[in-house]
VOTORLUM-170485 format. One record per residue (C-alpha): x, y, z. Coordinates in pm, whole numbers. Each point is the difference from the previous one (the first is absolute). Example, Ala and Ser with C-alpha at 12.3 -4.5 7.8 and 13.67 -1.06 7.14 Angstrom:
BEGIN
{{1230; -450; 780}}
{{137; 344; -66}}
This chain:
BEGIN
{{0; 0; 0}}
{{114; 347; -96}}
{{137; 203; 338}}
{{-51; 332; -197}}
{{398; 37; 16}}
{{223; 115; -231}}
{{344; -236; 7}}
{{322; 125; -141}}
{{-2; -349; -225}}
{{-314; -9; -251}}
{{-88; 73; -315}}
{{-161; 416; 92}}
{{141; 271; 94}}
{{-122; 70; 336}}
{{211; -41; 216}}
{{245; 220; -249}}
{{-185; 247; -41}}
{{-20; 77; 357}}
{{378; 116; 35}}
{{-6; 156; -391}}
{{-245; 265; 191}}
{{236; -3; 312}}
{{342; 40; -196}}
{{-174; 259; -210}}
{{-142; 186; 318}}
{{355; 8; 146}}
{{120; 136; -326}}
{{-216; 306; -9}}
{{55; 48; 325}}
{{347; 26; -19}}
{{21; 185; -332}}
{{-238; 265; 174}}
{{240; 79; 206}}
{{213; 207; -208}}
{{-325; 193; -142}}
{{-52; 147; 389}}
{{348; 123; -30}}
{{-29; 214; -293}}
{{265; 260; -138}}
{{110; 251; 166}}
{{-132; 344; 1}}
{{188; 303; -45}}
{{-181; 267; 228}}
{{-173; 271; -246}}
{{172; 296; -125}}
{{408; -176; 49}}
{{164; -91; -252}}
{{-41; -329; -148}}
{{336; -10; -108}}
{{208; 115; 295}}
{{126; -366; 178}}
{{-10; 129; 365}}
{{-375; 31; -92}}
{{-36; -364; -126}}
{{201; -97; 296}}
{{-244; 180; 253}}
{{-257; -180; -215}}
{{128; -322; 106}}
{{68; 76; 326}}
{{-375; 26; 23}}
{{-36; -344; -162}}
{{220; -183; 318}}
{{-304; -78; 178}}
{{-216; -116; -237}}
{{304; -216; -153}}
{{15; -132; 343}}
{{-332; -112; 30}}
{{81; -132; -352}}
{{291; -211; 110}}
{{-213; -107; 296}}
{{-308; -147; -249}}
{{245; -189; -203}}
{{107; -175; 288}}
{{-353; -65; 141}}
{{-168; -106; -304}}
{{318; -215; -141}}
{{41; -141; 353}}
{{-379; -74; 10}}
{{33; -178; -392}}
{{270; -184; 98}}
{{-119; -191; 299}}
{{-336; -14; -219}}
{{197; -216; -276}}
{{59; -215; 284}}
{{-276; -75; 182}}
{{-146; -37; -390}}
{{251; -268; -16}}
{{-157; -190; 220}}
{{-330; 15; -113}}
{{-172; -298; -120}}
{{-371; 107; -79}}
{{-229; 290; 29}}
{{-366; 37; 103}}
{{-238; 290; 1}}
{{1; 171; 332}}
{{387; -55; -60}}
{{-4; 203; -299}}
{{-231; 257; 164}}
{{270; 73; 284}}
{{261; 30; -264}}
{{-231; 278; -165}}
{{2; 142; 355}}
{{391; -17; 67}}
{{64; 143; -384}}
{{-216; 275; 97}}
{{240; 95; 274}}
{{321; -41; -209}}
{{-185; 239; -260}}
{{-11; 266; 255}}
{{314; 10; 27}}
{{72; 245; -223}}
{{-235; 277; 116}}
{{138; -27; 347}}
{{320; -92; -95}}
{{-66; 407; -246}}
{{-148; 147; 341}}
{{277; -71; 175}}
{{257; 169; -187}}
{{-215; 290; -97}}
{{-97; 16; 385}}
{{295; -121; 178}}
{{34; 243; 281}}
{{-366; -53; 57}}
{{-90; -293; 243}}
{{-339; -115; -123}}
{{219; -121; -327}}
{{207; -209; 226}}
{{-309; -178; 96}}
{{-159; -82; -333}}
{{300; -135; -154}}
{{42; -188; 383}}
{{-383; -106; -23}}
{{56; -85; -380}}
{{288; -246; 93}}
{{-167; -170; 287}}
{{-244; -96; -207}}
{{181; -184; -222}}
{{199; -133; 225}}
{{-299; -137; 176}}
{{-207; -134; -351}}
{{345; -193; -39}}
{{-83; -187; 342}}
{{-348; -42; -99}}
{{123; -158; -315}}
{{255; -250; 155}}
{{-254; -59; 285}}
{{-311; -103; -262}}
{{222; -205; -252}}
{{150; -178; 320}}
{{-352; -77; 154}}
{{-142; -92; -337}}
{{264; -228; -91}}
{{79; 224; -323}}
{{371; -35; 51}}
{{207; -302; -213}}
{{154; -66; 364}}
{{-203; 60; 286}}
{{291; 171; 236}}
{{-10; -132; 395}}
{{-129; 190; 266}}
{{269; 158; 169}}
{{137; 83; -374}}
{{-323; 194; -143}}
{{10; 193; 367}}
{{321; 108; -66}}
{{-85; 121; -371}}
{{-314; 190; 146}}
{{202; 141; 213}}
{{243; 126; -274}}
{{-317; 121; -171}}
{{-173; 204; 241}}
{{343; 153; 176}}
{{21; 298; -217}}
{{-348; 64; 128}}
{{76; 131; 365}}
{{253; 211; -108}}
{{-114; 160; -265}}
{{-292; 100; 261}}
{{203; 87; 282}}
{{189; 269; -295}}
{{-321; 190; -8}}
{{-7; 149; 338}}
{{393; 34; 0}}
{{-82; 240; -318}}
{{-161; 210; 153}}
{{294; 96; 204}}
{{219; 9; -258}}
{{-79; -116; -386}}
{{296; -133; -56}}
{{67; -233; 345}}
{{-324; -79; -133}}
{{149; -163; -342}}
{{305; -79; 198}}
{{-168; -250; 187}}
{{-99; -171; -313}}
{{367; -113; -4}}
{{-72; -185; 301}}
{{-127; -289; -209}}
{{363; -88; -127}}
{{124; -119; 365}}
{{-382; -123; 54}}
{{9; -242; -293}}
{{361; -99; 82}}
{{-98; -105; 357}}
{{-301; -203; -133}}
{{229; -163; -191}}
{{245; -151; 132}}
{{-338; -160; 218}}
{{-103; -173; -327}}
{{-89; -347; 109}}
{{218; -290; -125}}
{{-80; -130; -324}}
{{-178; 248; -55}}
{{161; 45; -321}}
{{-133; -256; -185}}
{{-401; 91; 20}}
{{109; 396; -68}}
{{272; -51; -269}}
């Protein structure tokens, strides 16, 4: 009897189709990027010509180049660990394919907060949508790995103590992209700064990776 899943093997194109429209998401997403920076703008009535006015243009570019630099990371970092959790992927249903919808809407967002923060980046409030943007994604990724685990959707169904500690690498960035937003509102930047915090964070979950774990996440 039919399950109403969509396998990796078969004769459609299903289960392909589902991560076409992710790749493609993550593409845009990431090609948008660039459009929020713009060129620069030479302040009316200087001359175009004169290069200490093109530099002072710049200048005025840093933070939205920042916030550039800072998407690319996100949304690459986000596609990568995608491509592997896709990996491991043996079949799709529907309410599957409805929370992907949900997560791509998140990673599409990226860009207008990702554009809000630069353009904004003294201002706190943009520290908090891009913060609010990312813990959402980070937590649709959990939801993801939690329903293909429970639903047996995986070609390995990873033990216990393993898929805990993969939730856990999935929802860390959530915390402390939350606990940035109040720290912004001392200061903007300790607010981003904290954002760095997820380096040492992931590096400590790490080396806790259960043994042989490899094998079900490789």
């Amino acid at each position: 009897m039919p399950d109403g899943r969509s396998r990796r093997e078969g004769e459609g194109l299903e289960f392909e189709r589902v991560w076409f429209f992710t790749d493609a998401v993550f593409a845009i997403a990431f090609t948008l990027l660039i459009v929020e920076v713009g060129l620069p703008e030479i302040r009316e009535g200087l001359d175009a010509d004169d290069p200490r006015n093109m530099l002072d243009a710049l200048v005025d570019k840093v933070p939205v180049i920042v916030a550039f630099v800072i998407g690319c990371f996100a949304i690459g970092g986000y596609w990568m660990a995608n491509r592997r959790f896709v990996a491991r992927i043996a079949a799709v249903d529907g309410r599957f394919v409805f929370l992907v919808v949900i997560y791509l809407m998140f990673v599409a967002f990226l860009p207008f907060s990702v554009g809000t923060l630069g353009e904004f980046f003294d201002n706190p409030i943009s520290v908090a949508v891009f913060a609010v943007n990312i813990a959402f994604v980070s937590t649709m990724e959990a939801v993801l790995l939690g329903y293909a685990w429970r639903h047996d959707l995986l070609e390995e169904r990873d033990p216990a103590e393993v898929h805990k500690w993969s939730m856990q690498m999935s929802i860390a960035p959530v915390a402390l992209f939350l606990l940035s937003i109040p720290v912004a509102f001392i200061a903007s930047w300790l607010g981003v700064l904290v954002w760095l915090g997820s380096i040492p964070l992931q590096a400590f979950l790490g080396r806790r990776k259960p043994a042989g774990a490899d094998r079900y996440l490789e």
